[in-house]
mmCIF file of the C-alpha atoms, coordinates in Angstrom:
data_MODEL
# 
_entry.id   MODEL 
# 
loop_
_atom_site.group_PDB 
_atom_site.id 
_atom_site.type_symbol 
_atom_site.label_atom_id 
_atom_site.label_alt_id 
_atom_site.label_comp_id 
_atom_site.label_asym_id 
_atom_site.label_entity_id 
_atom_site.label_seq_id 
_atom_site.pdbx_PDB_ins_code 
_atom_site.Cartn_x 
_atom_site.Cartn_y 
_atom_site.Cartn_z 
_atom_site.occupancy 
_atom_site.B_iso_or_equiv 
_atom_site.pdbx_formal_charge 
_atom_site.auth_seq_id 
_atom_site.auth_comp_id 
_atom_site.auth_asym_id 
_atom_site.auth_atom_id 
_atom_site.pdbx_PDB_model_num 
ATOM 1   C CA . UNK A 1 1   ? -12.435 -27.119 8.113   1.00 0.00 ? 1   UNK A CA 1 
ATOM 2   C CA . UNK A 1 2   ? -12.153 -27.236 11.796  1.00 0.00 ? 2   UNK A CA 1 
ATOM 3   C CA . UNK A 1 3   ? -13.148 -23.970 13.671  1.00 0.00 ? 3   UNK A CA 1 
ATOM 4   C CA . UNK A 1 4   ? -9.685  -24.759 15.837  1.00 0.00 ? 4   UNK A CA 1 
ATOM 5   C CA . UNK A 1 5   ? -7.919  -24.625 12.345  1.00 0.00 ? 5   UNK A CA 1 
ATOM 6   C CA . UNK A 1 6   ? -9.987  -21.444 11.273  1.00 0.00 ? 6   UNK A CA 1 
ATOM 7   C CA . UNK A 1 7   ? -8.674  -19.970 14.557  1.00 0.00 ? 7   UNK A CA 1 
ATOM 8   C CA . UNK A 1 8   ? -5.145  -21.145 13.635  1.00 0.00 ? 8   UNK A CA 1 
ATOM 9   C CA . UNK A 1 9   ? -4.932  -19.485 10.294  1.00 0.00 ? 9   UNK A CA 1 
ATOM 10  C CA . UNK A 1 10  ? -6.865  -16.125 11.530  1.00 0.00 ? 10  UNK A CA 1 
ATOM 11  C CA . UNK A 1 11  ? -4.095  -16.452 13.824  1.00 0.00 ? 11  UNK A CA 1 
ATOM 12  C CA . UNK A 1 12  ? -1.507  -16.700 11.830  1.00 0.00 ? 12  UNK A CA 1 
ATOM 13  C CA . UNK A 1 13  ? -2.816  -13.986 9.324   1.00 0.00 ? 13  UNK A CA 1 
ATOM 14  C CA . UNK A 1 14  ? -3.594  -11.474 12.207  1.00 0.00 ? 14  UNK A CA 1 
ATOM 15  C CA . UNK A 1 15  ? 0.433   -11.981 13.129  1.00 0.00 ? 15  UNK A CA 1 
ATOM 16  C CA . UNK A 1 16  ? 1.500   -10.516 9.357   1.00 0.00 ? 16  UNK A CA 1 
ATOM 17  C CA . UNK A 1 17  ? -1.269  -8.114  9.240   1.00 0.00 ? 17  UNK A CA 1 
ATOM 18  C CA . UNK A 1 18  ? 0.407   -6.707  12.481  1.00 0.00 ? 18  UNK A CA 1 
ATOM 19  C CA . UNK A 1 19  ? 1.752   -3.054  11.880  1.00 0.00 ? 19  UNK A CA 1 
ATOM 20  C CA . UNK A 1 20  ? -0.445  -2.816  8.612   1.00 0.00 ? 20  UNK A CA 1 
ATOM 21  C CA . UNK A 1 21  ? -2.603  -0.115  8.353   1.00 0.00 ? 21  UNK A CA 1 
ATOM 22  C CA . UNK A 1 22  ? -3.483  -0.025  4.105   1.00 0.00 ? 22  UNK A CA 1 
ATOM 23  C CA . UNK A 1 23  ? -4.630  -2.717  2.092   1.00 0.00 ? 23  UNK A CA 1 
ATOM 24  C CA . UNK A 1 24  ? -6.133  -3.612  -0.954  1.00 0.00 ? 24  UNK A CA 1 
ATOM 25  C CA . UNK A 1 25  ? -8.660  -6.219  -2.408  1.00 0.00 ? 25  UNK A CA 1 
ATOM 26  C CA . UNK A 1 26  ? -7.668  -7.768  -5.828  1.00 0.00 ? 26  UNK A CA 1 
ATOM 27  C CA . UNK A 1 27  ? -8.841  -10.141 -8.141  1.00 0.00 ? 27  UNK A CA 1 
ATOM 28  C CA . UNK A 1 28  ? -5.991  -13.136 -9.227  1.00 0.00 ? 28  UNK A CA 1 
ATOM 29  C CA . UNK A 1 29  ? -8.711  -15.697 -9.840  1.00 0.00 ? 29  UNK A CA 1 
ATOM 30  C CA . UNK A 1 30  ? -8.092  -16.761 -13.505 1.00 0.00 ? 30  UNK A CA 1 
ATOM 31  C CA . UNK A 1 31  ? -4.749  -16.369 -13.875 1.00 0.00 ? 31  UNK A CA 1 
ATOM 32  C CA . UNK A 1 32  ? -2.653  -19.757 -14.557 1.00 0.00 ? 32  UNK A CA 1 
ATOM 33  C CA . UNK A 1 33  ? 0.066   -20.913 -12.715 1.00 0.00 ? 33  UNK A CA 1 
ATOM 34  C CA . UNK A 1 34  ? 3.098   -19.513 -14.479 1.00 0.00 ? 34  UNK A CA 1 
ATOM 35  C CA . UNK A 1 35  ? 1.631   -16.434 -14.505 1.00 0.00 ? 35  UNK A CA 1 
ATOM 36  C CA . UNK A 1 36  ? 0.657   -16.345 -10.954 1.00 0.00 ? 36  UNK A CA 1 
ATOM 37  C CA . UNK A 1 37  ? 4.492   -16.983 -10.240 1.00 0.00 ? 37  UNK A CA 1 
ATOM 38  C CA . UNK A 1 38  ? 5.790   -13.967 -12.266 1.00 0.00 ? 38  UNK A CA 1 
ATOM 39  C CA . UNK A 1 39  ? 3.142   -11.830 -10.541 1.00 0.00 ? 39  UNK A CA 1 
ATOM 40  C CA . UNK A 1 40  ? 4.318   -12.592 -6.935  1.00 0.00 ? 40  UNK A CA 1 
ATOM 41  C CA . UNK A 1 41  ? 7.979   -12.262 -8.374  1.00 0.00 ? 41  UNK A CA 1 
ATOM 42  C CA . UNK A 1 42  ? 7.178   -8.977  -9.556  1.00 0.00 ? 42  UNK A CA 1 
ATOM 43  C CA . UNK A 1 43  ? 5.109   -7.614  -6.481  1.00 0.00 ? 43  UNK A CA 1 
ATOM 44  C CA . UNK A 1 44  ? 8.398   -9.311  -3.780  1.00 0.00 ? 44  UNK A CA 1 
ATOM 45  C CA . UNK A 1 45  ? 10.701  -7.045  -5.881  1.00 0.00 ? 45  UNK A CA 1 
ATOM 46  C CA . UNK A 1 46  ? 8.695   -4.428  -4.969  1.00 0.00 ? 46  UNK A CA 1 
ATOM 47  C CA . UNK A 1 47  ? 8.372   -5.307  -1.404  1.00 0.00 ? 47  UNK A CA 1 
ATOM 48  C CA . UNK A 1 48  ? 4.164   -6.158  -1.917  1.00 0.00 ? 48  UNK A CA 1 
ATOM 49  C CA . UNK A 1 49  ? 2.714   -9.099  -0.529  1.00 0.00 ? 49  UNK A CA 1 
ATOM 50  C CA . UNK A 1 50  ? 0.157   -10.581 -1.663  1.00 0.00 ? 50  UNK A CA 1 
ATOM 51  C CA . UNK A 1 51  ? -1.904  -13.617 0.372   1.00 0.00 ? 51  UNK A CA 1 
ATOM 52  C CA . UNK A 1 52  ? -5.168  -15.323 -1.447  1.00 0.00 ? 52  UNK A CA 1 
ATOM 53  C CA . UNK A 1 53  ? -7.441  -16.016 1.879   1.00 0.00 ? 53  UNK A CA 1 
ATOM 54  C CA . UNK A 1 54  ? -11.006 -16.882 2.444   1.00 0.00 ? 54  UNK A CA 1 
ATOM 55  C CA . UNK A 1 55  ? -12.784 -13.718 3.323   1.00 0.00 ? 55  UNK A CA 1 
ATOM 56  C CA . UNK A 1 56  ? -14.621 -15.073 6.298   1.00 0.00 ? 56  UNK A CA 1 
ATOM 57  C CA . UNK A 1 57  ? -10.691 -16.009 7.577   1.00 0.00 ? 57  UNK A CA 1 
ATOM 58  C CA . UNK A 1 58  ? -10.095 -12.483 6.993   1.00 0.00 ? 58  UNK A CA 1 
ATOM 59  C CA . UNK A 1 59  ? -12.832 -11.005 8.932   1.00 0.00 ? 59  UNK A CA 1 
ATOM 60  C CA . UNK A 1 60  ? -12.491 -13.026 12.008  1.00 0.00 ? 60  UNK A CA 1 
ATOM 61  C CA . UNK A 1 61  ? -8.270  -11.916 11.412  1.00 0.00 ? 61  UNK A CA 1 
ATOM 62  C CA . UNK A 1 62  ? -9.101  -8.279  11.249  1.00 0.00 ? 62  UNK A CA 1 
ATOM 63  C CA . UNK A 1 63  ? -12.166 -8.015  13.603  1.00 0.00 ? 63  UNK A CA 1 
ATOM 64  C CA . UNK A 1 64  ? -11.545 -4.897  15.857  1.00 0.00 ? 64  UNK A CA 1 
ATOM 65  C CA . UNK A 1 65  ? -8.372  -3.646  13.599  1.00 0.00 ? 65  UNK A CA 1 
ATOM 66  C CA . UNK A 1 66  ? -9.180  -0.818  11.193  1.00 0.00 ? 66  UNK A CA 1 
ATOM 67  C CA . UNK A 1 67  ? -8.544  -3.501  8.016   1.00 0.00 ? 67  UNK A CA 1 
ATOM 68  C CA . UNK A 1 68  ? -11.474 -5.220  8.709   1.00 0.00 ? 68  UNK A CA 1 
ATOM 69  C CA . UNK A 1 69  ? -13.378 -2.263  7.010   1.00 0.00 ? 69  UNK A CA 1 
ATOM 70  C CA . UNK A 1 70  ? -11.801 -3.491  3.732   1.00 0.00 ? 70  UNK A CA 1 
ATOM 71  C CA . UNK A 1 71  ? -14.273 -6.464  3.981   1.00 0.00 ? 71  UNK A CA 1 
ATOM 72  C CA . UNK A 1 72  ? -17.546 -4.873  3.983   1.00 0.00 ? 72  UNK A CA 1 
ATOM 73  C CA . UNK A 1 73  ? -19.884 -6.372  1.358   1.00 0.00 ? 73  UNK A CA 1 
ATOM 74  C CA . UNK A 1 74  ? -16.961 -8.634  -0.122  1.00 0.00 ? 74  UNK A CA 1 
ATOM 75  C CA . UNK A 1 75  ? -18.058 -11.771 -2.504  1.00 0.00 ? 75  UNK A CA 1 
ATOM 76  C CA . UNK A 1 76  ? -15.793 -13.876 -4.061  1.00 0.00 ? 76  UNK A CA 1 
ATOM 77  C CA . UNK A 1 77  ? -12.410 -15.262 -3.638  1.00 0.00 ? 77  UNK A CA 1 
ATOM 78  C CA . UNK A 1 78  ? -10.041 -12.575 -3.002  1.00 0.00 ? 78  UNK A CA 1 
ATOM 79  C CA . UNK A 1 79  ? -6.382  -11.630 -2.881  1.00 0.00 ? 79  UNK A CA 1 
ATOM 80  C CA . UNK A 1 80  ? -5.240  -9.214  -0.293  1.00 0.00 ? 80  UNK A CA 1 
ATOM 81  C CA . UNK A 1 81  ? -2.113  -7.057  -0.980  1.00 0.00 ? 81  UNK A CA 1 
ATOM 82  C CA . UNK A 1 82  ? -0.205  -4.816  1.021   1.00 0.00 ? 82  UNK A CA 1 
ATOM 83  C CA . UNK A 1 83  ? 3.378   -2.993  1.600   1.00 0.00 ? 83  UNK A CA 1 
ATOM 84  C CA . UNK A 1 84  ? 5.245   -1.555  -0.722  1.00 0.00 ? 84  UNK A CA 1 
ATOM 85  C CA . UNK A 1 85  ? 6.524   2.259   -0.075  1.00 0.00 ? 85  UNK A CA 1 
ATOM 86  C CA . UNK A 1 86  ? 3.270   3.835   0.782   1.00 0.00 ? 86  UNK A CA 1 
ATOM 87  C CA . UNK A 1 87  ? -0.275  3.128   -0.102  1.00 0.00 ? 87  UNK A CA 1 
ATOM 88  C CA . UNK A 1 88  ? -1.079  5.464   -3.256  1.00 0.00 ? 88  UNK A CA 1 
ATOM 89  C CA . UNK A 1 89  ? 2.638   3.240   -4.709  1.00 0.00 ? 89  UNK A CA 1 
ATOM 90  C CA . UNK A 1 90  ? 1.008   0.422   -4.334  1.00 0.00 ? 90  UNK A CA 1 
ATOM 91  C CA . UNK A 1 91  ? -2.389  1.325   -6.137  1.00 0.00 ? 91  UNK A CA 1 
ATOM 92  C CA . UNK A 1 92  ? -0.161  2.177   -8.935  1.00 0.00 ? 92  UNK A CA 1 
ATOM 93  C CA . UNK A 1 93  ? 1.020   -1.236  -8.864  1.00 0.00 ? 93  UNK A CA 1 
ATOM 94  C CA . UNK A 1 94  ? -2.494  -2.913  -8.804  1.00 0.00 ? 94  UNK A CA 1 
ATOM 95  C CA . UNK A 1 95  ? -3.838  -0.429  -11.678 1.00 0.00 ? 95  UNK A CA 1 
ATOM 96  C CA . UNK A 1 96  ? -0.809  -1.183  -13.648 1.00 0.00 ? 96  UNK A CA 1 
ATOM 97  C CA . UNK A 1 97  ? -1.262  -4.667  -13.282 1.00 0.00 ? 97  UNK A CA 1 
ATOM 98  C CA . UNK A 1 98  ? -4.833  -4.489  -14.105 1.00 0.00 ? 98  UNK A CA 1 
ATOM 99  C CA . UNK A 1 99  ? -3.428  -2.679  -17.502 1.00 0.00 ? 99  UNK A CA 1 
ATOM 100 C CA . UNK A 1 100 ? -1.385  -5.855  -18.055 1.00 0.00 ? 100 UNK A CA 1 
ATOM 101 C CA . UNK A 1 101 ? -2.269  -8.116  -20.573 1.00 0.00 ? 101 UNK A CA 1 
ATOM 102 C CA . UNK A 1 102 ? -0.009  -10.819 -19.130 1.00 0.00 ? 102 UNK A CA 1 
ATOM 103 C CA . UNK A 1 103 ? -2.594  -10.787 -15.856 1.00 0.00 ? 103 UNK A CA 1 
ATOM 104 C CA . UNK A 1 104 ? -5.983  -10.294 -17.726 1.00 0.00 ? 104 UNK A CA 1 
ATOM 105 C CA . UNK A 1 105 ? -8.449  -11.800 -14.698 1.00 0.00 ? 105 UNK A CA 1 
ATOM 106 C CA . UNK A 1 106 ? -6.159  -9.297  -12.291 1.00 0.00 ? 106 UNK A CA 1 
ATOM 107 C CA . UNK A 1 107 ? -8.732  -6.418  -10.982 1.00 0.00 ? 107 UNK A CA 1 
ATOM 108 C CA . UNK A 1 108 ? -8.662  -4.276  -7.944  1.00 0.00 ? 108 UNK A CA 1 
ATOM 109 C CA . UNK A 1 109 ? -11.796 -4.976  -5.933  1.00 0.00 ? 109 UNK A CA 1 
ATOM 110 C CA . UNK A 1 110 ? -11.118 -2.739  -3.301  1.00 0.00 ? 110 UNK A CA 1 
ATOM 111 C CA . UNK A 1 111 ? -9.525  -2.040  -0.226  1.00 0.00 ? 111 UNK A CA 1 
ATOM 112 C CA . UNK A 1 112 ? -9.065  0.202   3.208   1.00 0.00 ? 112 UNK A CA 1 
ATOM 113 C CA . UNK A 1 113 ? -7.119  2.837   3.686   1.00 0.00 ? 113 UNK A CA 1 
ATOM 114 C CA . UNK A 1 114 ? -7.035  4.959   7.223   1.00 0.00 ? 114 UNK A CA 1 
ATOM 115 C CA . UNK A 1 115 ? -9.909  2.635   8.434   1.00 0.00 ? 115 UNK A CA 1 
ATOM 116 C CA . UNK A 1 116 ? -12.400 3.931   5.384   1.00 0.00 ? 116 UNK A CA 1 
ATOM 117 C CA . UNK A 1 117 ? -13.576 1.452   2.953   1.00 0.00 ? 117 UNK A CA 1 
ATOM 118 C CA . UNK A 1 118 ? -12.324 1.808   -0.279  1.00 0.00 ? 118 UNK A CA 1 
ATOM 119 C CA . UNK A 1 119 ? -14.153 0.563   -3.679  1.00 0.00 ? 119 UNK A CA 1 
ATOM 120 C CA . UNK A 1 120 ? -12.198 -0.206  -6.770  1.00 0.00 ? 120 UNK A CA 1 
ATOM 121 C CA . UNK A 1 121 ? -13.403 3.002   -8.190  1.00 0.00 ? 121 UNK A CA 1 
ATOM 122 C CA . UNK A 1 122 ? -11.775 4.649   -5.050  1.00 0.00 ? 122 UNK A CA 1 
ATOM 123 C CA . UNK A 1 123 ? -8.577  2.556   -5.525  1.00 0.00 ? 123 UNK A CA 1 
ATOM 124 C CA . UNK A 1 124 ? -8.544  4.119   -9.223  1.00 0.00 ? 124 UNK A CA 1 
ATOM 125 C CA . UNK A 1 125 ? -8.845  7.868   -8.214  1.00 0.00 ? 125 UNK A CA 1 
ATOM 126 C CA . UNK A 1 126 ? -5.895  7.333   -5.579  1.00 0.00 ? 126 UNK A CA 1 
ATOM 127 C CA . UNK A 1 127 ? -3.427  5.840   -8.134  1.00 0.00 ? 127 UNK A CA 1 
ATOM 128 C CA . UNK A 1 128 ? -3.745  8.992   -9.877  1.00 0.00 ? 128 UNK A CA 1 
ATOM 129 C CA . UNK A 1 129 ? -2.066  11.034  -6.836  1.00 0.00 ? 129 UNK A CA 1 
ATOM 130 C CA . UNK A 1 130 ? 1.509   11.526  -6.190  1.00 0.00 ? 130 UNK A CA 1 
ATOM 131 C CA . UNK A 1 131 ? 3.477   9.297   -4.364  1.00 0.00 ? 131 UNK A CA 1 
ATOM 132 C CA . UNK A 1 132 ? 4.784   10.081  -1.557  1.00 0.00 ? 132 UNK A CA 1 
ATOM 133 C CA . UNK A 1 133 ? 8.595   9.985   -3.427  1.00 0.00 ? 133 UNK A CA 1 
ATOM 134 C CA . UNK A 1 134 ? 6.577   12.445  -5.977  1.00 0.00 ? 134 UNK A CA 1 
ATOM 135 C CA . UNK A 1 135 ? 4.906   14.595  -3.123  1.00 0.00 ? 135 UNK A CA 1 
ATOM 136 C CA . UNK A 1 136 ? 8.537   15.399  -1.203  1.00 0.00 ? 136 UNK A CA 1 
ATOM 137 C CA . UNK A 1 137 ? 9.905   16.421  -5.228  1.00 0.00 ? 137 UNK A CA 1 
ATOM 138 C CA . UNK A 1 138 ? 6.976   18.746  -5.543  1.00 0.00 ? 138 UNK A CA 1 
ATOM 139 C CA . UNK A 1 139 ? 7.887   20.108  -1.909  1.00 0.00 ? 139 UNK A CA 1 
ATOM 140 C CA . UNK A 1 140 ? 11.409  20.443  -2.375  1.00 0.00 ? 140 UNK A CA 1 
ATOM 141 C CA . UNK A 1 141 ? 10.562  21.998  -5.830  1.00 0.00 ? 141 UNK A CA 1 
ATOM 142 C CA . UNK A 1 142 ? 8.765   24.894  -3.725  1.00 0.00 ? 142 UNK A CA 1 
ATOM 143 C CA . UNK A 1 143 ? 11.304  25.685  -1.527  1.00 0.00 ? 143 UNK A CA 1 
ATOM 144 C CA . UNK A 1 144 ? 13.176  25.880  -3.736  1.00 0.00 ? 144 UNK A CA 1 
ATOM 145 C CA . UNK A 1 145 ? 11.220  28.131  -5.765  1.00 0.00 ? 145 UNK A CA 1 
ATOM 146 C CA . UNK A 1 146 ? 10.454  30.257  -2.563  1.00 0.00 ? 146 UNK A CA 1 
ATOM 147 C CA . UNK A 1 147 ? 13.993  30.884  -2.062  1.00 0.00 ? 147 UNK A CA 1 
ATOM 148 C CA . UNK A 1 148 ? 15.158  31.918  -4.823  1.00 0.00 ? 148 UNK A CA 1 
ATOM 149 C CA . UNK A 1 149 ? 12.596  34.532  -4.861  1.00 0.00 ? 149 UNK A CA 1 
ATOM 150 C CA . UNK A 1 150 ? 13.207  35.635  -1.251  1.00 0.00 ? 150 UNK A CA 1 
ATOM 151 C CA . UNK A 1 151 ? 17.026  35.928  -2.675  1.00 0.00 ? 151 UNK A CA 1 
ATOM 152 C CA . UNK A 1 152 ? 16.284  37.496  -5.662  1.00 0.00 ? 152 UNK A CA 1 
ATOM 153 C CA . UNK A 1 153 ? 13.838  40.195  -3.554  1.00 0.00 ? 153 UNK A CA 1 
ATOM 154 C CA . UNK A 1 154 ? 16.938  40.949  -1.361  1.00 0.00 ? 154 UNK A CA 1 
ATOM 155 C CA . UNK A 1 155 ? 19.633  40.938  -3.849  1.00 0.00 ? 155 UNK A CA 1 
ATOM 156 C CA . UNK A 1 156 ? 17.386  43.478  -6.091  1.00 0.00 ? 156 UNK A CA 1 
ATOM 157 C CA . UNK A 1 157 ? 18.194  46.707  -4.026  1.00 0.00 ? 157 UNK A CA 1 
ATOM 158 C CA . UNK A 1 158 ? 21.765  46.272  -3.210  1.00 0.00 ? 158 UNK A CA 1 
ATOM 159 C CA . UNK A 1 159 ? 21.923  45.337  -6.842  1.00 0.00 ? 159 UNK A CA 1 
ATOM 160 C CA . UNK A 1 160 ? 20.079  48.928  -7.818  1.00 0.00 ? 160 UNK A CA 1 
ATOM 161 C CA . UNK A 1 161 ? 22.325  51.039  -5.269  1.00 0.00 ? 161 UNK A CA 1 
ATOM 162 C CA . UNK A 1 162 ? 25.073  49.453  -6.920  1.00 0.00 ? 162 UNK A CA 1 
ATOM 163 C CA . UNK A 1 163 ? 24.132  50.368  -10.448 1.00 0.00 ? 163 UNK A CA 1 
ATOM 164 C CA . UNK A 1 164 ? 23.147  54.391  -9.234  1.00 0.00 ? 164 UNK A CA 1 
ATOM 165 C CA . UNK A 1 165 ? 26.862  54.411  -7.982  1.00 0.00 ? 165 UNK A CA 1 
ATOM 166 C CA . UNK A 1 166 ? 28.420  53.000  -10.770 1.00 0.00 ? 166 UNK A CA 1 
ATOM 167 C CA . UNK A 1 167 ? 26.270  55.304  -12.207 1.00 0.00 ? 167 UNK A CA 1 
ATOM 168 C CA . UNK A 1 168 ? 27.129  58.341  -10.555 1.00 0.00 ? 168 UNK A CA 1 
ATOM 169 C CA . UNK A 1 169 ? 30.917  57.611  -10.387 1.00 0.00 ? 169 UNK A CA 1 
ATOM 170 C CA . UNK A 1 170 ? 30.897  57.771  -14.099 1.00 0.00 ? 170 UNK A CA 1 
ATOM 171 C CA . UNK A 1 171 ? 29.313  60.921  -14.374 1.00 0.00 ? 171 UNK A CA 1 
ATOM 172 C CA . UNK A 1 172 ? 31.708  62.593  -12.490 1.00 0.00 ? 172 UNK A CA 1 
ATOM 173 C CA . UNK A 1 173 ? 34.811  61.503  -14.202 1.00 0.00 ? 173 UNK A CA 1 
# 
């Protein structure tokens, strides 16, 4: 290949990379053709892309960008695969795929996230977090929880004075 055609297709990748800041590294060597088809079916409903790119065409797209940290120590044909709602969302997607007997040569490999380099160790432990759909239930489940106590803590005195009148209203009748 032509370095002008290298420089066409780092290009070209470096213009849908634009505005991405997360990525991961997978594994789709292995899998046949009908299967391959489902998978990107599967990852567009989702809003995922996925790209399979030579990983010297990815480093010379992502040199001086915080993705080109994904890279590091990379062998191999790789897949790269990003969007989705947020990065930990789409982690779940690759470990669940990796689950997936349908895609058995499917694996993580790695990935970046925030500029750091991510192994596919690292892309396991972050699946296991809450989304961020999961994180604002957990918040709104503490407010929630916060108020009610705040409530109840205000409500409990009026509630007592009440009770001692009551109380003493009886008493005198």
């Amino acid at each position: 290949m032509s370095k002008y055609l290298k420089d066409l297709i780092a290009q070209d990748l470096s213009k849908r990379l634009d505005g991405v800041d997360d990525l991961l590294l997978v594994n789709v060597v292995g899998i046949d053709a009908n299967s391959t088809v489902e998978l990107r079916k599967r990852l567009r409903e989702k809003n995922i892309s996925l790209l399979v790119i030579k990983n010297s065409l990815a480093k010379r797209a992502t040199e001086g960008t915080p993705l080109a940290n994904a890279f590091e120590g990379c062998i191999g044909t790789n897949a790269i695969i990003w969007g989705g709602e947020d990065l930990i969302s789409l982690a779940k997607e690759v470990i669940e795929l990796d689950k997936d007997k349908a895609y058995k040569a499917f694996e993580p490999r790695g990935g970046v996230m925030d500029g750091e380099h991510l192994t596919a160790t690292r892309v396991k432990e972050i699946s296991k977090w809450p989304n961020r759909e999961e994180q604002l239930s957990i918040l709104s489940g503490m407010l929630a929880s916060a108020w009610s106590q705040i409530s109840a803590q205000l409500l409990s005195p009026g509630g007592k004075l009440a009770s001692q009148i009551e109380e003493k209203s009886k008493g005198e009748e």
